[in-house]
N, C-alpha and C positions, 0 to 999 in steps of 0.2 A: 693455863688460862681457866679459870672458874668457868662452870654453865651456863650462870645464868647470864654471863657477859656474852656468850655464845647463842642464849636464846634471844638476846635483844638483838646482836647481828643478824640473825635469822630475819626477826622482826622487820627492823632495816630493809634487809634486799628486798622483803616483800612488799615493803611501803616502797620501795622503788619503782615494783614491778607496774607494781598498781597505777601512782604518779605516771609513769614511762607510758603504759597502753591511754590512761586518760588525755594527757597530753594528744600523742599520735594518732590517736583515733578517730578524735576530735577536727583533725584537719579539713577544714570543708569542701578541700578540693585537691587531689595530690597532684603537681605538677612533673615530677619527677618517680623515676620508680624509689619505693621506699628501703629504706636500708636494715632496721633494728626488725631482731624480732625475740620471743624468749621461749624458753624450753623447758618443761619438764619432764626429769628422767627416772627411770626405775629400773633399777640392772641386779640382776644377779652377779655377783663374783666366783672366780673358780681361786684357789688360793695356793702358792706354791711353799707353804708354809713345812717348820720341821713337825709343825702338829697343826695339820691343815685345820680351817675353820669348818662348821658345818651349813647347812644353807640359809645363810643370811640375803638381806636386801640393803642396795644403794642408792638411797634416794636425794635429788639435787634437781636443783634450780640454776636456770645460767640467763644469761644474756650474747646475742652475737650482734656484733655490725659488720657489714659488708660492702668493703671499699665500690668492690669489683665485682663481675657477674660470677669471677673465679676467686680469690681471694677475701677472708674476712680473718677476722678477731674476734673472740668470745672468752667469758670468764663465766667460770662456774664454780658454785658453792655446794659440796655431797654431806651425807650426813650416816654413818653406817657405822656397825660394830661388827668385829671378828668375834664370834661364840662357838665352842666347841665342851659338851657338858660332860662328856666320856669318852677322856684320852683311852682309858684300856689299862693305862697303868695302875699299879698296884702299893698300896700304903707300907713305907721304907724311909730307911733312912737317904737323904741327900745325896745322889751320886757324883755331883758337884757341886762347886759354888764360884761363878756366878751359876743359877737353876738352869739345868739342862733339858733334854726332852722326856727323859726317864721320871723327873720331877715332879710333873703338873699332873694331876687329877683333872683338871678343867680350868675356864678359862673365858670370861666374857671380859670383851675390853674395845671400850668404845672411842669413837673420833671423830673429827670434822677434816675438810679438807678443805682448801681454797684454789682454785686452780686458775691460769691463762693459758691457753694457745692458740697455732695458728690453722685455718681449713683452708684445705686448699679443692674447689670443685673440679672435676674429670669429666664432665659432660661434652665437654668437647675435645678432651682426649681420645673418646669411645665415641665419639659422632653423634650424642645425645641431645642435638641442639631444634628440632625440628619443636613445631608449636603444640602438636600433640605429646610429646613425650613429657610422662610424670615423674620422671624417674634420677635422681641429682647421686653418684656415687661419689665420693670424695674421700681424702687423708686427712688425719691430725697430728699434729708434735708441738709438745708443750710441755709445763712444769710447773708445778708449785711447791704447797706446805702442808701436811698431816700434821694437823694439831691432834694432840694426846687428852684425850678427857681423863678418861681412869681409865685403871686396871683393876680385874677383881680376877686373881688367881687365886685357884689353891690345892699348894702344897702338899708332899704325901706325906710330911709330920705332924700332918693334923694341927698347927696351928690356924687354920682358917686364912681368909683372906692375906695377900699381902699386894707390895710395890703400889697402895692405893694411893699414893702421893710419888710426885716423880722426883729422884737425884737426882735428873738428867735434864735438859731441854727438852721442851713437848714439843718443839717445833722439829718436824722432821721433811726433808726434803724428798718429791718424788719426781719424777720424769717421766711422759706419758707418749706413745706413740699407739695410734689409731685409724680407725675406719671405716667407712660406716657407707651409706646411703639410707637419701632422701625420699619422701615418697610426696607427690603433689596432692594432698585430699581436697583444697578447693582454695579459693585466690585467698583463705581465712587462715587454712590453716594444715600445717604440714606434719607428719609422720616418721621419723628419723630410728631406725634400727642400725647399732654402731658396737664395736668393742673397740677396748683400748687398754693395750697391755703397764702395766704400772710398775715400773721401776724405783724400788722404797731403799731409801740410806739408812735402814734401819734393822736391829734383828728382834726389836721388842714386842711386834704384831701380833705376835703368839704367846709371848710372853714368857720366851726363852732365852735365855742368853746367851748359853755355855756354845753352842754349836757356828758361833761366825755366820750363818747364814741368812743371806740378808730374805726380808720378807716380801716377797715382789708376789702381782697378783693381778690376774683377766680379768676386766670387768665387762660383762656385754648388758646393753641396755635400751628400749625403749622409751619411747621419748615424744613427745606432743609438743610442739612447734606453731607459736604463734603470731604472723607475720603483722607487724603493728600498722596500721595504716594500709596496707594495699589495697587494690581493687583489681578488677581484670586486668583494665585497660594500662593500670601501671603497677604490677606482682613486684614484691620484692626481689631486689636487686636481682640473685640468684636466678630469677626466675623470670628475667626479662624477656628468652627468646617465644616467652607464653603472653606477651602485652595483648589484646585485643583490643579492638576498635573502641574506642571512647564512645561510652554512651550519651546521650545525652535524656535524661530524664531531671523530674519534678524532685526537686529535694524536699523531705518532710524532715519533723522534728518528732525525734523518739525522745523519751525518758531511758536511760541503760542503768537505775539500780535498783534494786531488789533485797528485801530483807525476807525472811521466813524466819517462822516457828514451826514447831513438829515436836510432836509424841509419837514413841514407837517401841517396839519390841524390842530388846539386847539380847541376843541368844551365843552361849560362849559354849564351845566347841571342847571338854572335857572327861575326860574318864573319871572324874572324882562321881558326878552327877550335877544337874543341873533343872533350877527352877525357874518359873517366868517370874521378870517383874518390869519395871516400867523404866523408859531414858526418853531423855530427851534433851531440844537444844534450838541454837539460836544461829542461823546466817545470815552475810550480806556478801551480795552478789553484784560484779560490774559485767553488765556486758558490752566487749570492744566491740560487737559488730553481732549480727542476726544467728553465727552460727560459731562463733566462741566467746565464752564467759570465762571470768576467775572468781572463786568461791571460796570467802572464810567461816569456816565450821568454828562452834565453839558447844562442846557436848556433854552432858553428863548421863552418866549407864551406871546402871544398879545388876552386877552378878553375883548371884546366890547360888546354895545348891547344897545339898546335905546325904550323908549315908551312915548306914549302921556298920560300926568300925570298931574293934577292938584291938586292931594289929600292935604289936611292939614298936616304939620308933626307934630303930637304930642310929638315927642320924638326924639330932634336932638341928642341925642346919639346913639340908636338903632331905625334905619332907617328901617322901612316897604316895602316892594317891590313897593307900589304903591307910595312910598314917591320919588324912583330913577327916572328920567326922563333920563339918560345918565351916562354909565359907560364907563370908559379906564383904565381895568388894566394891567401891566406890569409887567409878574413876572418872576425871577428870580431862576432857581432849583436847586440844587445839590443833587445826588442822588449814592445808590449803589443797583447792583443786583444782582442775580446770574441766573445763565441762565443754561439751561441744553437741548442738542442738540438731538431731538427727535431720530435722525436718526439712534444715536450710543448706545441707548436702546436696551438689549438684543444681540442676535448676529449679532457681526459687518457686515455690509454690504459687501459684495465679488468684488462689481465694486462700482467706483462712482458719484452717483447721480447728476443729474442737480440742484436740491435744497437741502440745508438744512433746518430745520424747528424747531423754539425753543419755548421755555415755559420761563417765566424770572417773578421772585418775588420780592420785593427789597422796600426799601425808601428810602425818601430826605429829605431836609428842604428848603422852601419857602423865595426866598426875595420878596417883589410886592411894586408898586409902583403903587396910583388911583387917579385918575380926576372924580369928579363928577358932575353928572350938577340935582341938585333936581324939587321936583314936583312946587318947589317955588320961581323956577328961578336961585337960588342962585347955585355959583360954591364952590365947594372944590376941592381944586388942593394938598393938605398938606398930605393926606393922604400918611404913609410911615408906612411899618412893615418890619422891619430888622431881616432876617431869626429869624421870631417867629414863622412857621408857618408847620408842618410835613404833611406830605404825605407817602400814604404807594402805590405801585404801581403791577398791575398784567399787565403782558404784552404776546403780541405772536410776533416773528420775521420767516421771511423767507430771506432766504439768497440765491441767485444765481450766480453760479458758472461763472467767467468772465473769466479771465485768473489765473496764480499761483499768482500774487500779487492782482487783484482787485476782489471784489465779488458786486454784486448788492444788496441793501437791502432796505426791506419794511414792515411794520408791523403797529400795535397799541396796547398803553398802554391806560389802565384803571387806573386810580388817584384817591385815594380814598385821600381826603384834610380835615383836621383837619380845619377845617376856615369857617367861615361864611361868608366875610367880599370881596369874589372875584367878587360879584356882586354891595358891597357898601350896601346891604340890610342886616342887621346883625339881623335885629327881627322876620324872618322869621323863624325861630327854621329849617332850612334845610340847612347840611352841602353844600359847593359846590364842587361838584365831577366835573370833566371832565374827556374828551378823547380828544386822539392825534393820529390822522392819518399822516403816513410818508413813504419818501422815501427817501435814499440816495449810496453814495455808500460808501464801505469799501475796505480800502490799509492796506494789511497783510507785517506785515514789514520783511524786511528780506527773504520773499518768492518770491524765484526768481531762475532762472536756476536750474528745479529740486526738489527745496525743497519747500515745501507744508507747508499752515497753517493746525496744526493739526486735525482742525474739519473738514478734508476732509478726515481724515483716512479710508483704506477702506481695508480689505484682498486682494487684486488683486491688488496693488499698484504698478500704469505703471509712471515710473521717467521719467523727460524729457529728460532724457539721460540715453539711454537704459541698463540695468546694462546687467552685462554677466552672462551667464548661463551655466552649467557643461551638455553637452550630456546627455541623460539617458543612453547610451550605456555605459558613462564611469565611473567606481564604483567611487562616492565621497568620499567613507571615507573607508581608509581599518585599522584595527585596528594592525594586523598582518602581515607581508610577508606570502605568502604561496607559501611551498616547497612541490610541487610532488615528488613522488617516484621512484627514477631511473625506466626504463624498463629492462627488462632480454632482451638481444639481440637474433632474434631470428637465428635460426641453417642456411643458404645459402642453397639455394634450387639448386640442378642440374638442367643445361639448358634441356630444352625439348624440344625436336628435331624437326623442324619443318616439318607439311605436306608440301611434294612436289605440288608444284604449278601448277594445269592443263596449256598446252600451251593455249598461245591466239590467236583465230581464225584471222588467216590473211585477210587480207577481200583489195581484189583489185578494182580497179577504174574504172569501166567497158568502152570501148572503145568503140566510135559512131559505129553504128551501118554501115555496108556496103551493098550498094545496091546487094543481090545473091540473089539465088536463095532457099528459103528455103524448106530444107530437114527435113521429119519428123524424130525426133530426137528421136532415139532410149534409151530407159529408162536407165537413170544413173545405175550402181551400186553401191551398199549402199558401204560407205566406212567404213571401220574397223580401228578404231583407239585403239590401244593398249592404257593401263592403264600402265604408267610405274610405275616398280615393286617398289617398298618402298626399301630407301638402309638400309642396316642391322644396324638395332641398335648397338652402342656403347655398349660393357658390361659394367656396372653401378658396381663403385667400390665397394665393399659389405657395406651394414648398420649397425652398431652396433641393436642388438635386445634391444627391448626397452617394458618390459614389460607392457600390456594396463593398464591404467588409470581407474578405473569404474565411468563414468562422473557424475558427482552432479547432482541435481537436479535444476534445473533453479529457482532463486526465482525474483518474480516482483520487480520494483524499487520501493525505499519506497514512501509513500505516509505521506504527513501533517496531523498530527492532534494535534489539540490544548493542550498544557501542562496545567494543573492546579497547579502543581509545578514551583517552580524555578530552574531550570538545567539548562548543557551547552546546547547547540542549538544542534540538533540532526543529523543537513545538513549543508553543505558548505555556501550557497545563505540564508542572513536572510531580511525583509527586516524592519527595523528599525524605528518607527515612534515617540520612546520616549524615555529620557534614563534618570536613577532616582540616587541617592544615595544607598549604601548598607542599611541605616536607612530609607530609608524611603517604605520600600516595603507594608505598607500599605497604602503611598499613591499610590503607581502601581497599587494596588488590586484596589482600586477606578477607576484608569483611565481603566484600563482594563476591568472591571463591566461597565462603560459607553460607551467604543467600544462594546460589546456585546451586549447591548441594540440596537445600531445603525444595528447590523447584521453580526458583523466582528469577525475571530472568532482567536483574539490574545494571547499568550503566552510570558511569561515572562523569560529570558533565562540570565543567569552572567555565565562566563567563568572563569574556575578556577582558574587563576591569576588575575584575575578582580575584582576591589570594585565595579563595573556600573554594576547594573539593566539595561536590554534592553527590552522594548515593542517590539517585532517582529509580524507582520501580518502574515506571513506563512517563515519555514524554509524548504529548499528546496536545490537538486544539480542540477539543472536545471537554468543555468543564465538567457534561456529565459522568462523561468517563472517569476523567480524573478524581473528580469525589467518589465514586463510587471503588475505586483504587485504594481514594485515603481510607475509608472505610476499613478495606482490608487490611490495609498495614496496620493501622492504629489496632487495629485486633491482636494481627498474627505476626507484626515484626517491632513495633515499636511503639507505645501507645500516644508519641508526641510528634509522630510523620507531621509534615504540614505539605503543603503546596507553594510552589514557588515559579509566581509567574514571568515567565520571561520574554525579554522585549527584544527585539532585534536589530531595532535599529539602533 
């Protein structure tokens, strides 16, 4: 099968992947736990070969569905080459024919693979079922196709290359038997460390033939896991005995894609020597959710690098470091990755941060394009490798927050390059890695007036256009009218006759005084002011006799305390933080066992005409109480508590 038929497959699964999380992500409410989720992996192989390979990387993309909390199906797609640069052996004539292990000088030779199997989970084999536990161990057996891209051996008769076209069928059958465990990193996205031993019907992997043995090989590999669609309250399948209590909160509307540009630094990792110069490139990014994204890179990198050489070249096919006197490569990426947003790990952030901060794994395939100037004067300008060349990439991003459309971004990827051949020194038996330091900016499409790219999500979510808010004073949600109880009117009281009013002291404006003669002024007499007498009561029309009452005994007003049953609510004022299905009262009992932990001391309360479970914080006839309740919860347990008042009769 040609490459580039194999590059459009590739193309393919990843327009699936993409379609597949869009679709699923998308759902505005899961009703069931979700099932698909997809993987990417990165493994190293150990190789049981007659001329073992040297340390290469396996990189693949899968898809799994899962019938059962135990039981799924998944198919995956790997992309990896066997390369070994220096058997040891020494230039001779043919010890056989078909080419034996004595034969080969070296030996890169690359594949795809196509695989299905089945997983079968162990968690409840091992009693791993409890709601805290992260941890999914499981088995795999399955089988597919090693497709054969090329071979590039060579021979120790010094004819160069051969077997680069196959007599044979490239399709080779393998058998796979595995296993691994799961790791829970958050209801987005899972952690899979697995090997899986590979049973190959083949002995051309090494690209020997004479010796019958077949080329069978370990692959152990790391792996990001990204559950499409879940939420707490319904994890996928796998991961059902983790459901938590269904939230009930305000749905917003995020924008999830993302384009960037970036210039940066390409720095290639050489003994030839090495100069700066400039790269740069173009992505777009979907994010399924707050705390994973998938990322297509599309890159161009400029490596240079020159030294004073006059070495001999012994070997104008595999070039020596000392044999380069000037290199210029130009190469070409395309890449995918998944990215996962440190910030939205564990519990969501309450405000939101100046930066984001990510982690990203992923590969590509290499186009390049080399100039070389050798130790011997001579130029080669012809050198061309047409996406032959993979790459697997570990990266870190930081992102800063600009406005709702632009973010600032800066980061560096680490390139681990399947190639020898970026310095033009291909006999150095040392792959060439680089790094790429960058900066650019990113335009979130669609986020604009209000609406936010999702990886900005944050519990305290302030919209640029203020939403409105219901008073605490005024009950949000009443379930019922409630109707008081007439009052008994009470009997009219006869007026009561008013005390007569002392008069008030007249009090005159005393008049200037006149120049006389004054006379001592003989002592006042006290003056005697009568009390006038009270006018006689009205006789009061007789009372009916009213035999006395023996009055009760006063009892305190009730007081809250927590139900560990389900009953009606015991007071008027409740104040509501959760509300369940009749079926599902033992997820209530969970959420309410984890408000208890936190310090809160809630009861579960259903009204007799009622199919809803109610989480209530305290039930109460005290309104002020109770607001000042909602208060809290809308703070400290849920920012959409309401009060729900209840009637008894």
């Amino acid at each position: 099968m040609k490459f580039n038929m194999l590059r459009k497959s590739l193309l393919l699964v990843c327009s699936l992947v993409v379609f597949a999380g869009s679709v699923f992500s998308q759902a505005p409410e899961a009703k069931t736990n979700t099932k698909l989720s997809i993987d990417l992996n990165y493994g190293i192989p150990v190789t049981f070969f007659s001329i073992n390979s040297g340390l290469v990387a396996i990189y693949g993309v899968g898809a799994r569905y899962s019938f059962t909390p135990t039981i799924s199906v998944a198919a995956k797609y790997n992309s990896f080459a066997f390369v070994n640069s220096n058997t040891g052996n020494t230039p001779g004539l043919l010890s056989s024919n078909p080419i034996g292990p004595k034969d080969v000088l070296s030996y890169n030779n690359k594949f795809r693979s196509i695989n299905g199997f089945f997983q079968y989970n162990l968690n409840k084999v091992f009693g791993l079922t409890q709601p805290d536990n992260k941890f999914i161990p499981y088995v795999t057996l399955g089988g597919g196709l090693i497709i054969a891209n090329k071979f590039n051996s060579i021979n120790v008769t010094g004819f160069g290359a051969y077997s680069t076209k196959f007599t044979y069928t490239p399709w080779i059958k393998n058998y796979q038997l595995g296993g691994g465990v799961r790791y829970y990193l958050n209801n987005f996205v899972d952690l899979t460390l697995a090997t899986e031993f590979n049973y190959v019907e083949t002995y051309y992997l090494d690209g020997v033939y004479a010796d019958r043995k077949l080329d069978t090989y370990l692959n152990t590999y790391l792996g990001v896991s990204m559950k499409l669609g879940a939420t707490k309250s319904h994890n996928l399948m796998d991961w059902s005995f983790k459901d938590a209590p269904e939230e009930i909160k305000e749905k917003y509307d995020f924008s999830k894609i993302s384009v960037d540009a970036h210039l940066g630094l390409p720095i290639l990792f050489t003994g030839v020597g090495y100069s700066p110069s400039l790269g740069g490139g173009l992505n777009g990014r979907y994010s399924f959710n707050s705390a994973f994204s998938l990322q297509a890179n599309l890159g161009w990198y400029k490596y240079r690098g020159s030294q004073e050489s006059n070495s001999p070249i012994t070997n104008p096919v595999f070039l020596k470091n000392e044999n380069i006197k000037h290199y210029n490569t130009l190469v070409t990426n395309f890449g995918l990755r998944g990215m996962i947003n440190l910030n939205q790990i564990g519990e969501k952030p309450t405000d939101r941060r100046s930066w984001n901060h990510y982690v990203s794994i992923g590969f590509g395939i290499n186009n390049f394009n080399q100039d070389l100037e050798l130790s011997d004067n001579s130029k080669r300008d012809d050198f061309k490798f047409r996406w032959k060349t993979s790459n697997a990439v570990v990266g870190y991003q930081a992102r800063k927050y600009i406005t709702s459309e632009f973010d600032f971004m800066t980061g560096v990827d680490l390139n681990y390059n399947q190639s020898y051949y970026l310095d033009g020194a291909s006999d150095d038996k040392k792959l060439d890695h680089s790094m790429y330091l960058f900066a650019g900016v990113s335009y979130k499409i669609g986020a604009k007036g209000g609406k936010e790219l999702i990886d900005w999500e944050y519990g305290n979510y302030n919209w640029t256009i203020e939403k409105k808010s219901i008073p605490l004073s005024q009950v949000p949600v009443i379930d019922k009218p409630t109707i008081e109880e007439p009052k008994a009117p009470e009997a009219p009281k006869a007026p009561e006759p008013e005390a007569p009013k002392a008069p008030e002291p007249v009090v005159e404006t005393p008049k200037p005084a006149e120049p006389v003669v004054v006379e001592t002024p003989k002592p006042a007499e006290p003056v005697v002011v009568e009390t006038p007498k009270p006018s006689p009561k009205p006789t009061p029309a007789p009372k009916p006799v009213v035999k006395p009452v023996p009055a009760e005994p006063s009892t305190p007003a009730p007081v809250y305390v927590a139900s560990s049953e389900i009953a009606p609510p015991p007071m008027k004022y409740n104040v509501i933080v959760a509300c369940y299905g009749a079926s599902k009262a033992n997820i209530a009992q969970m959420a309410k066992a984890n408000l208890e932990k936190k310090g809160y001391t809630p009861s579960i309360y259903q009204d007799p005409n009622s199919r809803m479970l109610r989480m209530a914080l305290i039930s109460t006839d005290s309104k002020a109480e109770a607001i000042e309740i909602l208060r809290k919860a809308r703070k400290d347990v849920d920012a959409n508590s309401w009060i729900h008042l209840y009637n008894k009769q």
